[in-house]
Structure formats: structure tokens, C-alpha cells
GUTIFI-982968 format. One record per residue (C-alpha): residue number from 0; x, y, z. Coordinates in steps of 0.2 Angstrom, whole numbers, plus 5000, padded with zeros to 4 digits. Layout:
N
num,east,north,up
NUM,X,Y,Z .
...
This chain:
168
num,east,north,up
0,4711,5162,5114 .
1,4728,5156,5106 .
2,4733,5138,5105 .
3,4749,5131,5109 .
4,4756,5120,5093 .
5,4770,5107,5095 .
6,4785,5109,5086 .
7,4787,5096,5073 .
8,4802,5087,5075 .
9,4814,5092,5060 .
10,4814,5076,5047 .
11,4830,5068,5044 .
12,4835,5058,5028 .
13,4839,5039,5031 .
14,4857,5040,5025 .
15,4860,5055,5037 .
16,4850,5048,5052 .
17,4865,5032,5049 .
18,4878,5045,5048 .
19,4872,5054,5064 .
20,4872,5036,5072 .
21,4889,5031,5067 .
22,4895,5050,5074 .
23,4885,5047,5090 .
24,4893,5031,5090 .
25,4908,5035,5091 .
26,4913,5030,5074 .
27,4918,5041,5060 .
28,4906,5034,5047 .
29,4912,5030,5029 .
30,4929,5040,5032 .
31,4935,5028,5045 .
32,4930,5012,5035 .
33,4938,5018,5020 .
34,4956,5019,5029 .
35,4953,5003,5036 .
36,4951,4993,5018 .
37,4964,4987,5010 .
38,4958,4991,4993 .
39,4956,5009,4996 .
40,4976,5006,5001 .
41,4981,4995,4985 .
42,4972,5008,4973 .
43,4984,5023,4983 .
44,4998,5013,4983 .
45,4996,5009,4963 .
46,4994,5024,4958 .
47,5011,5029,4968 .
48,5018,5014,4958 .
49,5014,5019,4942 .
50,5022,5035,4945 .
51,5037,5029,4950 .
52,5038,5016,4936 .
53,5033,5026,4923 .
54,5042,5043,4925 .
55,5052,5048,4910 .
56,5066,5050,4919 .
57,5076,5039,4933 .
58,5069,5043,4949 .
59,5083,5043,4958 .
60,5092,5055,4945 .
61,5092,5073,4957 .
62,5096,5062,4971 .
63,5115,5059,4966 .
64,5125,5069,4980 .
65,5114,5061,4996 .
66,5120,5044,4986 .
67,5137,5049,4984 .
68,5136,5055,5001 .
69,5132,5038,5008 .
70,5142,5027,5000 .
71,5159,5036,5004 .
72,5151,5036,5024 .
73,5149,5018,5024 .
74,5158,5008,5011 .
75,5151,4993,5011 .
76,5136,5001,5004 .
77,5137,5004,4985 .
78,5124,5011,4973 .
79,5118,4993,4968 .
80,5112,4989,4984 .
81,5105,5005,4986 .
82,5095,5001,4975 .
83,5090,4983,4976 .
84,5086,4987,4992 .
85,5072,5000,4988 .
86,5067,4990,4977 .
87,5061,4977,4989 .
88,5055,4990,5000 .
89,5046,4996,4986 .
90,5036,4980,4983 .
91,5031,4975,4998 .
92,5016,4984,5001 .
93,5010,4976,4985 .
94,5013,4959,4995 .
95,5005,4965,5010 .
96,4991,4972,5003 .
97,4985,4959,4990 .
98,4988,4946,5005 .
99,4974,4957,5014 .
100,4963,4958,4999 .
101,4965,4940,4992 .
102,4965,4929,5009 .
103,4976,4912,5011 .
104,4986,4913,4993 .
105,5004,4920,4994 .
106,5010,4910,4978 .
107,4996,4917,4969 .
108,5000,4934,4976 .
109,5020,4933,4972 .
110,5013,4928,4955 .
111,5004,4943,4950 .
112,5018,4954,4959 .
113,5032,4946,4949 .
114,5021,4949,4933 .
115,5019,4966,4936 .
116,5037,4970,4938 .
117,5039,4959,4922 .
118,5028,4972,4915 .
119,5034,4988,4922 .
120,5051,4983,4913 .
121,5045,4979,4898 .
122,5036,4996,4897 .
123,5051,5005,4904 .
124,5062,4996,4891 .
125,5049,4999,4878 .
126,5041,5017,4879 .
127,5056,5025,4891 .
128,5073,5028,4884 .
129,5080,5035,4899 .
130,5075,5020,4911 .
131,5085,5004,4909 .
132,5076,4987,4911 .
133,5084,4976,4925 .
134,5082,4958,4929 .
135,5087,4962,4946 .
136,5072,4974,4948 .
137,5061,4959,4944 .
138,5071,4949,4957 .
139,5069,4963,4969 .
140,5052,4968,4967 .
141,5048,4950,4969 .
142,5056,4948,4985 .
143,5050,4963,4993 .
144,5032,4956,4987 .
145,5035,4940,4997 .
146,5041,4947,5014 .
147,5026,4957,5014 .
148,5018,4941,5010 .
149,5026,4934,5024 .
150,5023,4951,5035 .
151,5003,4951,5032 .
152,5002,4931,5037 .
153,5013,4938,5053 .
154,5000,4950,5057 .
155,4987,4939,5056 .
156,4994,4927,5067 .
157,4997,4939,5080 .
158,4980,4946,5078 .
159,4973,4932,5081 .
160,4980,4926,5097 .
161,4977,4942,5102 .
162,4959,4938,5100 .
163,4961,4921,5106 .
164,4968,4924,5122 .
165,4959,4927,5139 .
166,4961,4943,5145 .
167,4971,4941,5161 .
């Protein structure tokens, strides 16, 4: 006479068996947290800073005819404040995202962001002949730092009314 044998169930590892619960959940596991941390964000955005910072060459330099182009459409914009201007936007991720990773300390934050436009200077000055040094890039850089400063302490502030407030 032949006997009936269960199946056994197949064995799942610990890490998978939290993977398949964050999938059955709804979440996307580890992918999902990692593009919601703001260090994962500052460490992208670095690496995109450094290579802007510390190309040989101006970054700017095959972009020439879209600037001349937009200067003579609009004269009140000249090449200078092109350039402060991206500048600032340049540094204000830094602002935003340090104010995300360090918490209530915007001086602190504008002080590391003005130091490492100090030092991107110095390093274009020193190891870059074709880059020129800039007091105003520092200036620049430092602002855009601070409105994201300001932008990340907006955020919150929205965020949390939003969590305050009864739902209506």
C-alpha cells in the first residue's frame, strides 16, 4: 500500500522571509529606504560636486553660444550673474541636505558649506590652471547653502502641520 507524504514547506532564509514581508507589504524594502535617506542623497550629490569642482577645464567652457545666446535675448542678464546664479543653485542641495542629516544647526551647516567652497577654490587655484579662484563663488556657494538651509527648515514646518492638523 503506498503512503501519502506531505510536502515540506520550502525553507526560507530570515533576511529573504523580511524581504518577502516588506514586498507583501507593500514596501520596496532596502531600495525604497535608501532613496528616502538623506545620506545616500549628500553622498550622490558630492560626488556630482567634486566633479564639477575639479574638472580640469571650466565647466561651462562648450557652453558659450547658449550664453551668448541669452544675454543678447535679455540684456539685463550678463555672464556674471549667470554665473553667480548657478552658483547658488549649485549649493543649495548641500544646505538642504546637511539640514536633513545634522537636525536644528543651520549656522553649523552654512559653516561647513562656506569651508568647502573655501576649499574647492583653494584646490582649483592650486592644482587647476585653467579654473580661476573666485571670492564671489564662495559668496555664492554660501548663499545658495543657506536658502537651502532655509528651504529644509520650510519643509519641516510644513510637514509638520501637516501631521498636526485634524483631518477634516
Amino acid at each position: 500500500m503506498e503512503t501519502l507524504t506531505a510536502i515540506p514547506a520550502p525553507r526560507v532564509i530570515p533576511a529573504k522571509r523580511e524581504l518577502v514581508r516588506a514586498r507583501a507589504a507593500g514596501g520596496g524594502g532596502h531600495l525604497r529606504s535608501l532613496l528616502h535617506d538623506p545620506t545616500f542623497w549628500l553622498v550622490c550629490y558630492l560626488a556630482a560636486l567634486a566633479t564639477v569642482a575639479f574638472w580640469p577645464t571650466p565647466v561651462d567652457r562648450d557652453a558659450k553660444g547658449l550664453i551668448d545666446a541669452t544675454t543678447e535675448a535679455a540684456s539685463w542678464l550678463s555672464y556674471a550673474r549667470i554665473e553667480f546664479s548657478a552658483n547658488i543653485v549649485m549649493f543649495m542641495p548641500l544646505g538642504f541636505l546637511l539640514m536633513k542629516i545634522r537636525g536644528g544647526a543651520p549656522l553649523t551647516v552654512v559653516a561647513i558649506a562656506c569651508c568647502a567652497s573655501l576649499t574647492m577654490e583653494i584646490v582649483q587655484g592650486a592644482f587647476f590652471e585653467a579654473r580661476t579662484q573666485s571670492v564671489m563663488d564662495v559668496v555664492a556657494h554660501t548663499l545658495g547653502a543657506s536658502l537651502g538651509v532655509q528651504i529644509a527648515l520650510l519643509v519641516d514646518v510644513v510637514l509638520r502641520r501637516r501631521t498636526l492638523s485634524p483631518l477634516v
